[in-house]
C-alpha positions as CSV (number, residue, x, y, z in Angstrom):
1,X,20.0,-24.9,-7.8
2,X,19.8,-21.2,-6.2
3,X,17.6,-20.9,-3.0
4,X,16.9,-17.1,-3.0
5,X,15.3,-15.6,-0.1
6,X,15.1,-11.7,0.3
7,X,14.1,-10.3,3.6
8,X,11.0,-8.8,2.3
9,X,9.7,-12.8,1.9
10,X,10.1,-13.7,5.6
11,X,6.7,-13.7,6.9
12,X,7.8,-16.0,9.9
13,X,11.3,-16.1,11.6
14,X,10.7,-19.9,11.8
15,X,11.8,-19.5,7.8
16,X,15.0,-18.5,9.2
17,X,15.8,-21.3,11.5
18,X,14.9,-23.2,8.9
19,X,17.3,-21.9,6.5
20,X,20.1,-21.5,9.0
21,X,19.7,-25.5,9.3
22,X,20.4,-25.5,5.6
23,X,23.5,-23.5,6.1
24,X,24.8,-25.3,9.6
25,X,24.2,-29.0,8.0
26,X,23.0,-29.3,4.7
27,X,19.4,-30.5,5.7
28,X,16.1,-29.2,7.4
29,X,15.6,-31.8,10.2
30,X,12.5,-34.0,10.5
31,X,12.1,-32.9,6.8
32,X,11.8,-36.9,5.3
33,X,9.4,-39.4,6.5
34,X,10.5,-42.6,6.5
35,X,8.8,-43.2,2.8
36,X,10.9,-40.6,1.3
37,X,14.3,-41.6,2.9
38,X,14.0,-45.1,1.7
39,X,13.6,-43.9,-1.6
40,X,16.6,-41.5,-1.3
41,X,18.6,-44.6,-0.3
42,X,17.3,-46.7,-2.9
43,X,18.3,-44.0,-5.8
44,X,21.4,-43.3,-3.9
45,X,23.4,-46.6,-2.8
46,X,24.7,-47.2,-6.2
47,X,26.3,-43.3,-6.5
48,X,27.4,-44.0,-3.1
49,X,29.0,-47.4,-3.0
50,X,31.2,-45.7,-5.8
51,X,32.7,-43.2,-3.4
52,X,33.0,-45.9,-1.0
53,X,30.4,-45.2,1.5
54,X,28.5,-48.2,2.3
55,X,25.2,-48.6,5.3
56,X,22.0,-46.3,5.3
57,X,23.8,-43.6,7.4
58,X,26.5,-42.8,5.2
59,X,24.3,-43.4,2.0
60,X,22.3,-40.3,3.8
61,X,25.3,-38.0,4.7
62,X,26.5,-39.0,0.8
63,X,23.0,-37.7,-0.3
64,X,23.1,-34.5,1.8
65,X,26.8,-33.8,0.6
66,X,25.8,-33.9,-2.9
67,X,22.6,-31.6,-1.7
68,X,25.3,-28.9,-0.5
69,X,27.7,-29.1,-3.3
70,X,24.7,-28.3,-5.6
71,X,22.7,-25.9,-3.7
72,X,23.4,-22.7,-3.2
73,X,21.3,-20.2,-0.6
74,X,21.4,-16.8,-1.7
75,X,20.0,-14.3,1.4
76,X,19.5,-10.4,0.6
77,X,19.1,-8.9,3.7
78,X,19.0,-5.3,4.3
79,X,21.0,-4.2,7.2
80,X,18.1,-1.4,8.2
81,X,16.7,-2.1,11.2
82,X,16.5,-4.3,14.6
83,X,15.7,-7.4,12.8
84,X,19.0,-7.8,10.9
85,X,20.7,-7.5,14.2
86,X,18.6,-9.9,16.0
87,X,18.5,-12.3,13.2
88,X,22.6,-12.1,13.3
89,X,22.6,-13.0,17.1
90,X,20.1,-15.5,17.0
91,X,21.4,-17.5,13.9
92,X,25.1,-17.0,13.7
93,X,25.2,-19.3,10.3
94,X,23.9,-16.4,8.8
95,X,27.2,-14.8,9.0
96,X,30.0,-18.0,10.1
97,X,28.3,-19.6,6.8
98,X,27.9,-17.5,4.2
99,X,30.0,-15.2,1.8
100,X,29.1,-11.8,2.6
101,X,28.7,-9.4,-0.2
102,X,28.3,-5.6,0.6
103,X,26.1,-3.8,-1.8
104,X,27.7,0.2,-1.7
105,X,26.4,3.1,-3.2
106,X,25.4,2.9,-6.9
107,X,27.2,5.3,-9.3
108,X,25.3,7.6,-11.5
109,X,24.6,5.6,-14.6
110,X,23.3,2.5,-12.5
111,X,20.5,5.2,-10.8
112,X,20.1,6.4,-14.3
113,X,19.7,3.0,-15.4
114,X,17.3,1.7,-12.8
115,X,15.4,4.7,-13.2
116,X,14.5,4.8,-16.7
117,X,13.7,0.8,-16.7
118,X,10.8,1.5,-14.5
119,X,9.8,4.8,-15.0
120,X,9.9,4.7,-18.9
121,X,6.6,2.2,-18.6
122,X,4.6,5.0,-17.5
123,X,3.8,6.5,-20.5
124,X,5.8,9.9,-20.1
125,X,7.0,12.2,-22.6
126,X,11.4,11.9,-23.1
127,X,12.3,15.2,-22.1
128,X,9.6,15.0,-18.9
129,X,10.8,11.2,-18.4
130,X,14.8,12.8,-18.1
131,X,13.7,15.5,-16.0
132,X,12.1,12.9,-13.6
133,X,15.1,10.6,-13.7
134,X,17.6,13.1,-12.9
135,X,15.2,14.2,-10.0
136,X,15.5,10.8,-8.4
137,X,19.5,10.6,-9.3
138,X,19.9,14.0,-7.4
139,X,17.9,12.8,-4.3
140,X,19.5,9.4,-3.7
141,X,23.2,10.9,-3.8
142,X,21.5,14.0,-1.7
143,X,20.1,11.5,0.7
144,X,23.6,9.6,0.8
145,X,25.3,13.3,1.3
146,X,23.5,13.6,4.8
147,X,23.5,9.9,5.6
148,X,27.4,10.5,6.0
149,X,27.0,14.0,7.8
150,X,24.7,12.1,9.9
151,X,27.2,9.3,11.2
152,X,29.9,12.2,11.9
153,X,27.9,14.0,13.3
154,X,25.8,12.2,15.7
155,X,28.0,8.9,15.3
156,X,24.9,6.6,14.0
157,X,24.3,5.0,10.7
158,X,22.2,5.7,8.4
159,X,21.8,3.0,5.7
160,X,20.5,3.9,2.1
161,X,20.3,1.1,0.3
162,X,19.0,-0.3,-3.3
163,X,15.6,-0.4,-1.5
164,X,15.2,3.0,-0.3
165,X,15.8,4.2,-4.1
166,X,13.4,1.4,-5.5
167,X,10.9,2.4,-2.9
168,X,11.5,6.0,-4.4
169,X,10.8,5.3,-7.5
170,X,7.4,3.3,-6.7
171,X,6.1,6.1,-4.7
172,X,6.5,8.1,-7.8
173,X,5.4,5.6,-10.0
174,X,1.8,5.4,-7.2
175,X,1.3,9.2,-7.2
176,X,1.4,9.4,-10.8
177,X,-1.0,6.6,-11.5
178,X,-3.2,8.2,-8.8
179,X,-2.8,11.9,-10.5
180,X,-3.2,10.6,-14.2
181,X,-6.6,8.4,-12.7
182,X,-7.9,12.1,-11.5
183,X,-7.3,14.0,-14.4
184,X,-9.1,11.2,-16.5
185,X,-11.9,11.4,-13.9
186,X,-11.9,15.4,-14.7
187,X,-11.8,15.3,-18.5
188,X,-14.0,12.3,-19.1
189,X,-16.6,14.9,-16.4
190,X,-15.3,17.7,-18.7
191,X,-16.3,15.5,-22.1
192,X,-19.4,14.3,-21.2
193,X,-20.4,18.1,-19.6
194,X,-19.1,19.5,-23.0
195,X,-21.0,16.9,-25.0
196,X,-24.6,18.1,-23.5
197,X,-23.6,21.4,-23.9
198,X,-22.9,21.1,-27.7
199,X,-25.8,19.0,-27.8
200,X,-28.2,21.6,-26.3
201,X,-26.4,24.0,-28.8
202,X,-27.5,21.7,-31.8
203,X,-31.2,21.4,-30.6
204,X,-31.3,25.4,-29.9
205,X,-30.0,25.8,-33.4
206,X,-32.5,22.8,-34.7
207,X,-35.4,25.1,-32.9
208,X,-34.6,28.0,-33.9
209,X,-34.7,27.3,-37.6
210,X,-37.9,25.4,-37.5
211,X,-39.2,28.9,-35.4
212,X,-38.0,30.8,-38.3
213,X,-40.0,28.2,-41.2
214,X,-43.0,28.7,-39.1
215,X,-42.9,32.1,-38.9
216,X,-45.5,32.7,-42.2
217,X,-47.5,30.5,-41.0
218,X,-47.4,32.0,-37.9
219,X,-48.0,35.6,-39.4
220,X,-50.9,34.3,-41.7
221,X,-52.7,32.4,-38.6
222,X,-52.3,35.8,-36.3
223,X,-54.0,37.7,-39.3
224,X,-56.4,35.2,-39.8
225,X,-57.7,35.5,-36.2
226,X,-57.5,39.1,-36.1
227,X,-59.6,39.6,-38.7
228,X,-63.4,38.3,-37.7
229,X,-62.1,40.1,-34.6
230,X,-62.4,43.2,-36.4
231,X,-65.3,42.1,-38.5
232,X,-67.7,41.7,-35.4
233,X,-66.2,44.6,-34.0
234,X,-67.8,46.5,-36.7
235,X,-71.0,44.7,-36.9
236,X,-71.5,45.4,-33.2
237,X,-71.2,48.9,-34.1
238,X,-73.5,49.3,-36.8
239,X,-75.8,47.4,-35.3
């Protein structure tokens, strides 16, 4: 069984006392009520009397043996920041306990990797989705570049971990989800704009030719009322 527990999950420091119990003894204390330890001593006297560990107490310390031999507590903690150091101090287990492994800088082809796992979901074209990775390559080994002028210079560390470049690439991944949402917004704007326009177009075009069908009848009406015009015109004058 594999406990992981990134930093990023600790919403309470309590979770690491907790799990600094795990590493000290094996056990989180006043975790069983009664109930449950007389059920752990009833499934595990048998297994026990085998190894030769006899009485309620040792049955337990048997059970919680067998709970560290099969349990292992995996912690990624990123040494950015004051709460790494204070969690060090505070729960020395973290360190005395534990097998320490030191993530260093990823080479090219893991950035490259990385990169084109999360990025290629976004829909870009290859040669624009290459570009975009080797953008983020060249920034993380830039950022690393000054990260080491930076400790000889001033004598402080500057840590660049995993994080920093996943955090890179999700802040790209965000902008280009916003910009991609805008531009929709625009064309759909532009589309439905377009569409009226083409559909004014049609009815001009519609008009227009039913103008140009009326027109005789137009003509014949016009000379049809002009003419008793003209008629009492010259009745008027004779008379």
């Amino acid at each position: 069984v594999c406990f992981l527990l990134p930093d990023t999950q600790i919403a309470n420091e309590n979770f690491v006392e907790e799990v600094s119990g795990l590493l000290n003894t094996g056990e989180v204390p006043n975790l069983f009520n009664a109930e449950d330890k007389t059920q752990i001593l009833e499934l595990c006297t048998n297994l026990a009397a085998k190894e030769g560990r006899h009485g309620p107490a040792e049955v337990m310390a048997f059970f919680i043996e067998q709970c560290m031999k099969n349990m292992h507590i995996v912690l990624a903690f990123s040494p950015i920041g004051e709460n790494f150091r204070r969690r060090v101090r505070m729960f020395p287990s973290l360190v005395n306990c534990c097998t320490i492994d030191w993530f260093h800088e990823w080479p090219d082809a893991a950035l490259q990797s990385v990169a084109n796992h999360f990025l290629g979901k976004t829909g870009m074209p290859d040669d624009v989705l290459k570009g975009v990775v080797n953008v983020c390559v060249a920034m993380q080994k830039s950022v690393f570049t000054l990260a080491e002028r930076f400790q000889k210079e001033v004598q402080r560390y500057y840590y660049v971990t995993p994080t920093s470049y996943l955090e890179l690439i999700n802040a790209f991944k965000g902008l280009l989800a916003n910009k991609q949402d805008e531009v929709s917004k625009i064309k759909s704007r532009y589309d439905v704009g377009l569409d009226k326009i083409m559909s004014t177009e049609e009815q001009v075009t519609t008009m227009q030719a039913e103008l140009e069908e009326l027109k005789p009848t137009l003509k014949k009406t016009a000379e049809e009322t002009v003419r008793p015009r003209s008629f009492r015109s010259l009745a008027g004058f004779g008379h």
